[in-house]
MARVEX-469259 format. One line per field, with one value per residue (C-alpha): x, y negated, z; residue in one letter. Coordinates in Angstrom, 1 decimal, decimal comma, padded with zeros to 4 digits, m for minus. Each point is the difference from the previous one (the first is absolute). Last residue first. Layout:
c1: [X:...]
c2: [Y:...]
c3: [Z:...]
nudren: [A:...]
//
This chain:
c1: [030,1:m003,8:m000,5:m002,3:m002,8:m001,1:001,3:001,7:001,3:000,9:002,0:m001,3:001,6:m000,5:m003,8:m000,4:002,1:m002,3:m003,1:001,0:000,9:m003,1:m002,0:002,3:m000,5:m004,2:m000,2:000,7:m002,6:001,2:003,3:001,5:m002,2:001,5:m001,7:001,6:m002,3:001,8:m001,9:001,6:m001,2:m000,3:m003,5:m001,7:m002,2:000,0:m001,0:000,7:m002,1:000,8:m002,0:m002,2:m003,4:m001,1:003,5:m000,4:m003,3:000,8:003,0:m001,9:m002,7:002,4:001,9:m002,9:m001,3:003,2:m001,0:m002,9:001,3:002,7:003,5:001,8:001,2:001,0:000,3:003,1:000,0:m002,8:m002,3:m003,1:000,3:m001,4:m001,1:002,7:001,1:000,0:m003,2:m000,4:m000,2:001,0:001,3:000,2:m003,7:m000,3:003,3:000,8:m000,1:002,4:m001,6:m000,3:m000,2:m000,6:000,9:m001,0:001,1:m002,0]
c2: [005,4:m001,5:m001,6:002,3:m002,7:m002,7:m002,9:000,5:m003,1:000,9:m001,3:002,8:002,2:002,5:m000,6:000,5:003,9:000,7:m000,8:002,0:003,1:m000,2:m000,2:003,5:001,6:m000,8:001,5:m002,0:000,2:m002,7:m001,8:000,5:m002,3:m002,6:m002,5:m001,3:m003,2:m002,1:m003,1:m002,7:m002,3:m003,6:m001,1:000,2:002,9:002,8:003,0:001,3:003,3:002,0:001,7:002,9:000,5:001,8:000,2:m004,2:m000,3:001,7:m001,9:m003,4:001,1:000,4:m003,0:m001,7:001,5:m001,2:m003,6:000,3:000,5:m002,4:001,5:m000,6:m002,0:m000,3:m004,0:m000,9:m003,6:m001,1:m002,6:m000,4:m002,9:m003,5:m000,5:m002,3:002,4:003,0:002,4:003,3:003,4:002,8:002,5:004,1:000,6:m003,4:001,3:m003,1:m000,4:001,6:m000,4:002,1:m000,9:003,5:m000,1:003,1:000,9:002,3]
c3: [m002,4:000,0:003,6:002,5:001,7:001,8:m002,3:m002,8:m002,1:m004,0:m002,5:m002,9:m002,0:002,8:000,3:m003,6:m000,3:003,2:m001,4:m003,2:002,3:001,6:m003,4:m001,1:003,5:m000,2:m003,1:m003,5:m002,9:m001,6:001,1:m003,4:m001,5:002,5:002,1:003,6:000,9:002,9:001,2:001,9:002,4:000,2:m001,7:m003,2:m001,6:m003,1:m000,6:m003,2:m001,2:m003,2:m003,0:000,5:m000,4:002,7:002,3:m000,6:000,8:003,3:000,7:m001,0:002,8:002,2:m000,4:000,1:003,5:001,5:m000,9:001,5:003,2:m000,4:000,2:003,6:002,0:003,9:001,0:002,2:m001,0:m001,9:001,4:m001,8:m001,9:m000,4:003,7:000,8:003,1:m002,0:m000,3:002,0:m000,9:002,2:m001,8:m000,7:m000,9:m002,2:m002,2:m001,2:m003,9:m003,0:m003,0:m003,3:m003,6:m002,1:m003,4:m002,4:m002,9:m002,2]
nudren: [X:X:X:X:X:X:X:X:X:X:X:X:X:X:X:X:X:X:X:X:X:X:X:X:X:X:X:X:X:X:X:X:X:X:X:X:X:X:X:X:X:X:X:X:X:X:X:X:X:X:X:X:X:X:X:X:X:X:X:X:X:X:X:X:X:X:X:X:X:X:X:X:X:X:X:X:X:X:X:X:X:X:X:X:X:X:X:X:X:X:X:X:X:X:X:X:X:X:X:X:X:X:X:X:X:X]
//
């Protein structure tokens, strides 16, 4: 089974103040906190746990200006928490990274 998930990134109610714009079409936008919908979050969940059932695949998809990474390999199964550390760390490094508040990558 392959499964599509469409998720949406919204303002995070608990982390903004919400007010419209000054034409009253919009709300205004600058410095707004995101996050997944609610609901949306429950969908890929449930899609996960269909998926581990029956098997098959999930895609999640959505539109906006940040960037997804997805690291998938067959040889990645069954990995312990140095092996998936040491895949984190081999992504971060190809990456073009800013780091903010903490210990760069050597």
């Amino acid at each position: 089974m392959e499964i599509l998930v469409c998720v949406k990134r919204v303002p995070d109610t608990a982390e903004n103040e919400i007010e419209v714009n000054s034409d009253g079409s919009d709300i205004e936008r600058d410095d707004l906190v995101y996050s997944v919908n609610e609901w949306d979050n429950y969908a890929v969940e449930e899609a996960i746990q269909i998926r581990d059932n029956v098997g098959g695949s999930v895609t999640v998809v959505t539109v906006g200006d940040d960037n997804g990474l997805l690291l998938c390999d067959d040889a990645f199964e069954g990995a312990d928490g140095r092996g998936v550390a040491t895949l984190l760390k081999a992504a971060v490094e190809k990456g073009n990274y800013d780091w903010r508040g903490g210990v760069a990558p050597n």
